[in-house]
N, C-alpha and C positions, 0 to 999 in steps of 0.2 A: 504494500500500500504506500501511494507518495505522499499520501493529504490532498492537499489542493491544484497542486500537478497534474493531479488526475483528472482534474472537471476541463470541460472542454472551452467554459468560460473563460478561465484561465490559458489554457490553454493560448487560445485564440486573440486574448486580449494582450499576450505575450507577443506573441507572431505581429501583432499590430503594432505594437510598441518597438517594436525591432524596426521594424517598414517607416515607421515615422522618423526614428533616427536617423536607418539609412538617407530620407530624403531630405532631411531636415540639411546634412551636410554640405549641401550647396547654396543653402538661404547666403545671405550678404553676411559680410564678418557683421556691419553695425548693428545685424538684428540677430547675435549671437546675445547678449541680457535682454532682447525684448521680445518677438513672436518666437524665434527658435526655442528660444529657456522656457514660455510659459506654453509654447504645444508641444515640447517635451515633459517636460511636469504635469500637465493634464492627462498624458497619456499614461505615460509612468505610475499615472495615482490606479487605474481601471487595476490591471492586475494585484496592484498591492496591495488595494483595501478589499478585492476577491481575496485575497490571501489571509491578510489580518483577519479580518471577517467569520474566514472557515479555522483559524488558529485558536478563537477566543472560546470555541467548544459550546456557545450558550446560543441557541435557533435568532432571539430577537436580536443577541449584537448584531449577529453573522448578517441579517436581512437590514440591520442598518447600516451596517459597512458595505451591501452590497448595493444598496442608495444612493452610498455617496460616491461608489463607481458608477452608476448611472448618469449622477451628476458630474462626474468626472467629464464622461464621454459626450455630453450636448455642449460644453467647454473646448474641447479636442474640434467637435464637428466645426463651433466657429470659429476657432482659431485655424481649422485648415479652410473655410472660406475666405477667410481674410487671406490665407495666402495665396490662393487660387486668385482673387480677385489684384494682390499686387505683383502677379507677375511669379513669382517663386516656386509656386507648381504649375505643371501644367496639367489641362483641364484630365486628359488621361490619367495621369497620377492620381489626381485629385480623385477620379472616377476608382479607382482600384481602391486608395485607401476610406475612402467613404463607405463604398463595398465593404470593407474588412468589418468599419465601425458602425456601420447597421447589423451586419450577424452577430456582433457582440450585442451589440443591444440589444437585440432578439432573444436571444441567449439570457442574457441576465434576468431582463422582464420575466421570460419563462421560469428561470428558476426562484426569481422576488415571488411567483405567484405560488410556486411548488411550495415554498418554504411556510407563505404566508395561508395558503388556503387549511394547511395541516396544525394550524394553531388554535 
């Protein structure tokens, strides 16, 4: 058993966050402390508070940690518009990683519901 490795949430919001690095690496050095740092940080947070979340052992943390990866990720979604919109990704990019971060969402909500309807 991994723990939280194993959920596909995770999983996946991993895989995103990896995708966002790689592409983040051609933004402009000037927006290295400002869109690069805060749509790495948004992204960054989706698997970690999936994680924290399924560490803390107790049903209603785990559903409110995994909230705040939700929220994570409508933060993520603007901040890759804003970068679509200045030029930084292009629309294809933007198309793939968008993609990655709606199945995450999808993903989450289902399992917010799994966790929440069993209570």
């Amino acid at each position: 058993m991994q723990g939280f490795r194993q959920l596909a949430v995770w999983q996946k919001s991993y895989a995103l966050t990896l995708s966002v690095y790689k592409h983040t690496r051609s933004f402009p050095s000037e927006e290295r402390y400002g869109l690069t740092s805060q749509l790495r940080r948004s992204v960054l947070s989706v698997p970690a508070n999936i994680a924290e979340g399924y560490e803390r052992n107790h049903r209603k943390e785990y559903v409110h940690f995994l909230h705040i990866a939700r929220g994570s990720l409508g933060e993520t979604e603007t901040y890759l518009l804003l970068a679509v919109d200045l030029g930084y990704l292009s629309n294809e990019t933007f198309t793939l990683l968008e993609a990655q971060r709606a199945e995450v969402g999808r993903i989450l909500r289902g399992l917010i519901n799994s966790l929440t309807e069993k209570s």
